[in-house]
Phi, psi and omega in degrees: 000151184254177152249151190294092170316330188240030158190179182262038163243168153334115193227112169303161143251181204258162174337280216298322197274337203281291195302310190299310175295349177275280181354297161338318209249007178118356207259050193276021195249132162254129202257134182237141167254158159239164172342292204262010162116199179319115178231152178285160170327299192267031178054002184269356145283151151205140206260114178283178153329313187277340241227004183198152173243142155257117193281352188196156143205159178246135175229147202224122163232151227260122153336274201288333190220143193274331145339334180271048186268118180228174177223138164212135216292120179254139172258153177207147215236164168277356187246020176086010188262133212231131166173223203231163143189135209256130186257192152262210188171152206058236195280330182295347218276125158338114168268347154308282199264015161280344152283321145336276192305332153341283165287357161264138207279324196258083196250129154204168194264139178247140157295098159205000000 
C-alpha cells in the first residue's frame, strides 16, 4: 500500500502499477502456461512445476465490479529467467494455470 499525498488514507496498488514496478526490479518474460507447463513468451523455454520459484504474488479486486479478480505471480526459473504471469482468480481463474500453480512447491510471500 502507498499512502495518498492529499490525504491519510491508504491506496492499493492496481494491477497495472505492480506489473510496471516489477518490470523494474528485473522481472521482464511474460510467462503463459500451456499444456506442457510453463512457457516464456516465444515458447522456447518451458518450465514443469519443480523447475521455478515464485517469489511473491498479488492479488487484486476490482472496485467496481467484484468479478474483476486477479492475481499476480513474479517468477523466477532455474535457468534464471526472471518475469510474470498474470491470472484471474476464483471463478473466473484459468485451470492450466491454477493447476500449475497448484504444483509448484516452492511458493512464498513477502510482506510489504
Amino acid at each position: 500500500m502507498k499512502s495518498n499525498e492529499s490525504d491519510s488514507t491508504l491506496k492499493m496498488k492496481t494491477l497495472s502499477e505492480s506489473v510496471n514496478e516489477s518490470l523494474k526490479k528485473g522481472y521482464t518474460e511474460n510467462f503463459k502456461v500451456l499444456t506442457r507447463g510453463l512457457c516464456t513468451e516465444d515458447e522456447k523455454s518451458v518450465y514443469v512445476p519443480q523447475d521455478i520459484t515464485i517469489v511473491n504474488f498479488y492479488r487484486f479486486e476490482g472496485y467496481s465490479d467484484p468479478q474483476d479478480n486477479s492475481i499476480l505471480y513474479l517468477i523466477e526459473t532455474i535457468d534464471g529467467k526472471k518475469g510474470t504471469l498474470i491470472d484471474a482468480y476464483g471463478v473466473d481463474a484459468d485451470t492450466k494455470i491454477s493447476n500449475f500453480i497448484r504444483d509448484v512447491e516452492d511458493i512464498h510471500k513477502m510482506n510489504k
